[in-house]
VEXZAPA-368787 format. One record per residue (C-alpha): x, y, z. Coordinates in steps of 0.2 Angstrom, whole numbers, plus 2048, in hexadecimal, padded with zeros to 3 digits. Last residue first. Layout:
% residues N
@X X&Y Y&Z Z
...
% end
This chain:
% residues 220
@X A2B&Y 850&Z 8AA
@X A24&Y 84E&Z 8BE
@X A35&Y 855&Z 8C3
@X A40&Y 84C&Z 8D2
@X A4E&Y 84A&Z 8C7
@X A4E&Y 85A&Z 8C0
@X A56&Y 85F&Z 8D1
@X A64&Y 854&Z 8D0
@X A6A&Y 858&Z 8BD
@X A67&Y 86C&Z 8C2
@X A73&Y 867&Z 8D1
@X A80&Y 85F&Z 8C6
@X A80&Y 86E&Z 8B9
@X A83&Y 87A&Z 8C8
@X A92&Y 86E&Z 8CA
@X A98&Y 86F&Z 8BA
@X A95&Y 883&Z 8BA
@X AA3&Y 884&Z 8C8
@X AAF&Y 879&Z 8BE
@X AAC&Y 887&Z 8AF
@X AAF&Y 894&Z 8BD
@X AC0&Y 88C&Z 8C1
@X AC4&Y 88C&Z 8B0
@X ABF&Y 89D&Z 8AF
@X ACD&Y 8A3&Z 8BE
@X AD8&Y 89A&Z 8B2
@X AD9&Y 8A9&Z 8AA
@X AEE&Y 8AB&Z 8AE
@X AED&Y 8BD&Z 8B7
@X ADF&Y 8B6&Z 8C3
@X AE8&Y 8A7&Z 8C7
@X AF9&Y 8AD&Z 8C9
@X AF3&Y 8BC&Z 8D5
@X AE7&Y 8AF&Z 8E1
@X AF9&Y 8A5&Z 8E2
@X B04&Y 8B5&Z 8E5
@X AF6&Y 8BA&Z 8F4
@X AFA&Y 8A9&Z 8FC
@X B03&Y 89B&Z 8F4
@X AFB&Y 88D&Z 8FF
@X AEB&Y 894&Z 8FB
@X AEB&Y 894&Z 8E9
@X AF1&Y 883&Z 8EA
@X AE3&Y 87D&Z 8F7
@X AD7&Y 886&Z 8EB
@X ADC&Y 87C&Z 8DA
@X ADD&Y 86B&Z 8E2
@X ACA&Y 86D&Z 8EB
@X AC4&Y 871&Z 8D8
@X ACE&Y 863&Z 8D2
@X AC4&Y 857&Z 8DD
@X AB4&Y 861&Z 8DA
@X AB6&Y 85D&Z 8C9
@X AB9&Y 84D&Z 8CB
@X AAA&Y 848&Z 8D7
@X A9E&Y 853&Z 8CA
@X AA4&Y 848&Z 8BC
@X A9C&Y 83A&Z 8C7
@X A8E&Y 841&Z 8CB
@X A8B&Y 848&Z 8B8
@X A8F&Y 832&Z 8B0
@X A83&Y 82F&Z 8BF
@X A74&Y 83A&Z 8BA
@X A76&Y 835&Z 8A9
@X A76&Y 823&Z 8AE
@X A65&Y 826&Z 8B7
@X A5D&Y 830&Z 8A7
@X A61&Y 821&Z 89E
@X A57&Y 818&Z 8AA
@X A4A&Y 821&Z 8AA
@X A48&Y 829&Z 899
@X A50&Y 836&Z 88F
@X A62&Y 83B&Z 88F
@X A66&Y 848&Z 882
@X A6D&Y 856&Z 88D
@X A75&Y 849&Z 89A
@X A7F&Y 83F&Z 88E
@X A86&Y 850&Z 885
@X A8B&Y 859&Z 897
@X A95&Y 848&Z 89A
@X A9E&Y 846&Z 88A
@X AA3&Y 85B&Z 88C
@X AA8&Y 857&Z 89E
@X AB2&Y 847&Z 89A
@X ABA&Y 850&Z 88B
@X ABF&Y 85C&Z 896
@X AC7&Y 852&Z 8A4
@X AD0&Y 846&Z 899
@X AD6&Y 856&Z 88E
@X ADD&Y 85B&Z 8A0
@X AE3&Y 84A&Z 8A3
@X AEB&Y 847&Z 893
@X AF4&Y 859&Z 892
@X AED&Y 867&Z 889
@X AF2&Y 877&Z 896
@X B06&Y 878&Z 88F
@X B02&Y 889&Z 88E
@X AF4&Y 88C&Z 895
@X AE8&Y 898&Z 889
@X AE1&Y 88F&Z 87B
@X AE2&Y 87C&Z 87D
@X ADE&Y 87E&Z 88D
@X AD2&Y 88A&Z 891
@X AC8&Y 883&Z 881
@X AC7&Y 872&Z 88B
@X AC2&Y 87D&Z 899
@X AB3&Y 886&Z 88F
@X AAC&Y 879&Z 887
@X AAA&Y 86C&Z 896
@X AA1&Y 879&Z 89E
@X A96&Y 87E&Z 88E
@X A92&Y 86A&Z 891
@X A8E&Y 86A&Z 8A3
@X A83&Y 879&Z 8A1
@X A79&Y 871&Z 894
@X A75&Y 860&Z 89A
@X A71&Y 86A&Z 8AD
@X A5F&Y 85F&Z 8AA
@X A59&Y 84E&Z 8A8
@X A4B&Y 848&Z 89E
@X A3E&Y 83D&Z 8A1
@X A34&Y 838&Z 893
@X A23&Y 842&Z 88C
@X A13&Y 83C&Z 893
@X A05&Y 836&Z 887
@X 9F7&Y 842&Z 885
@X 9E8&Y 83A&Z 88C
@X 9DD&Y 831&Z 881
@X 9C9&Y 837&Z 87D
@X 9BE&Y 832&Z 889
@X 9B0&Y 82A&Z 87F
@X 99E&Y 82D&Z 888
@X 995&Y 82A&Z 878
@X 999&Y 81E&Z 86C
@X 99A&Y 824&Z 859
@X 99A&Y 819&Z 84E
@X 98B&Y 81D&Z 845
@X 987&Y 82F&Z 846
@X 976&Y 832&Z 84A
@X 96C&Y 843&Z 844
@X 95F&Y 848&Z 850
@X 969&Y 85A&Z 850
@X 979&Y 85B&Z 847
@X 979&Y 86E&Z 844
@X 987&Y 874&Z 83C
@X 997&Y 87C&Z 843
@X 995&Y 88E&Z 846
@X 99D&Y 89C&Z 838
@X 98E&Y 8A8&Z 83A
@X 980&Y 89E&Z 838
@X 981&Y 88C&Z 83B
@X 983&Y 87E&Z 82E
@X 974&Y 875&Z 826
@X 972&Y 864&Z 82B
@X 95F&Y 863&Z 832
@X 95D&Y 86D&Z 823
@X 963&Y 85F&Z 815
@X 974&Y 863&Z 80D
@X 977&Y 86A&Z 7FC
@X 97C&Y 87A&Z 805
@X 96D&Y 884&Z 800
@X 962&Y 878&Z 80A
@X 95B&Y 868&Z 804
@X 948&Y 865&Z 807
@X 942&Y 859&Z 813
@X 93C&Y 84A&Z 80B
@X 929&Y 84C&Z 807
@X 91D&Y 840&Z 80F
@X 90E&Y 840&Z 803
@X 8FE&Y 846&Z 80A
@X 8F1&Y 839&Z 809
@X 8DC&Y 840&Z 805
@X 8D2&Y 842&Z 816
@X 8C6&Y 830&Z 815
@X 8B1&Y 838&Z 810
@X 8A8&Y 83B&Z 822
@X 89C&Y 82B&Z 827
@X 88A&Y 82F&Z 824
@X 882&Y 82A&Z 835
@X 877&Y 81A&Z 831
@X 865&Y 81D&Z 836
@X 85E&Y 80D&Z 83F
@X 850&Y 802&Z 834
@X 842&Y 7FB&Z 841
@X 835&Y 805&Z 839
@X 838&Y 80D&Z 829
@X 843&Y 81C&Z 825
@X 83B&Y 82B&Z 821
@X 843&Y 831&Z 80D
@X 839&Y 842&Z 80A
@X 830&Y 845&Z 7FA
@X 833&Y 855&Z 7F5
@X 822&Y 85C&Z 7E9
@X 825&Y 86C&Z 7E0
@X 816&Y 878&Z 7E8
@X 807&Y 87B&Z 7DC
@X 7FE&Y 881&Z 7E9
@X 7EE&Y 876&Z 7E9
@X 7F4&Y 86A&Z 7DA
@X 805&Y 868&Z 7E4
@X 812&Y 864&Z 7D7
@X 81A&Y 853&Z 7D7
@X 80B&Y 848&Z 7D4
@X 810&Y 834&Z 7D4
@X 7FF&Y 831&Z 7DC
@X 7F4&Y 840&Z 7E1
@X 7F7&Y 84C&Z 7EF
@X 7EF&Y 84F&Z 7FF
@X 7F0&Y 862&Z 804
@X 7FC&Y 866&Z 810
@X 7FF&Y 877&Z 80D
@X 813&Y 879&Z 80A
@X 817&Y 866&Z 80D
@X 80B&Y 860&Z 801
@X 805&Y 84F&Z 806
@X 809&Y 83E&Z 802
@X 800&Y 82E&Z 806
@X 809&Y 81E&Z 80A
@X 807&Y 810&Z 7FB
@X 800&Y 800&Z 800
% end
């Protein structure tokens, strides 16, 4: 059985398959009413349309931006990028410690320099074989300790300068029981002859000893 339709403007009845109203002459809607027991289904919204992932975009560089350097001279920004092989927490290794060396090498040596030279050029008769002995010793010695390095070469060193040191001092205590036995003459003939800077030579030798000893107890 067909449901009636009515005008929805003035309600008047209206005919079969009409679709103008023949009382007002209104266009006819016809008006979709579910049936009994049937459940209007909500209208589900159309899918939103896929945006492509872009890549991000290179910077002037030729680099991406999250790689672009700094402003101003900085170094580039490495943020969320992961280096491979790179652990963290590394401590980077210590600077190695330079070798032992001993000290009073120079002095001993411009020591040994100045008496051999003594010598040869100012005593007469000065370059005999235990005063070239002497000197050589000295200049050997001076050498040895200035290029030493390590601890047990620096040991020998320090040996090879106390004993050169022993001599010297020996020769030293020779030199003022002479002048001291000839009295005022005796300080006279060794200040006219120069061998006042043989003696001061000597001196520097054992100033050279005791720059050996302290360097010795240097953290170096």
């Amino acid at each position: 059985m067909e449901t009636a339709k009515f005008c929805t403007q003035c309600g008047e009845a209206l005919p079969p398959g009409a679709k103008h109203c023949p009382q007002c002459g209104a266009e006819v809607t016809t008006l979709q009413v579910p049936g009994p027991g049937e459940a209007e289904r909500p209208i589900s919204p159309p899918p939103a349309p896929l945006i492509p992932q872009q890549a991000p975009s290179a910077g002037p560089y030729g680099a991406p931006a999250s790689q672009q350097p700094a402003p101003y001279g900085g170094p580039p920004s490495t943020a969320g990028v992961y280096h491979a092989g790179s652990p963290q927490g590394v401590i980077p290794p210590q600077r190695a410690l330079s070798r032992k060396r001993l000290g009073g090498g120079t002095l001993t040596l411009i020591a040994g320099i100045i008496m051999l030279a003594m010598h040869a050029l100012v005593f007469k008769g000065g370059l005999t074989a235990s005063n070239v002995g002497v000197d050589l010793s000295v200049i050997a010695c001076g050498l040895f300790m200035l290029f030493a390095r390590g601890g047990l070469v620096v040991a020998l060193a320090f040996l090879a300068s106390l004993a050169v040191s022993a001599l010297d001092l020996t020769l030293l205590w020779a030199v003022f029981a002479a002048v001291a036995a000839a009295g005022f003459s005796g300080l006279t003939m060794l200040l006219s002859s120069g061998a006042w800077v043989s003696l001061i030579a000597m001196v520097i030798v054992l100033v050279g000893f005791l720059a050996a000893l302290v360097s010795l107890f240097r953290h170096s």
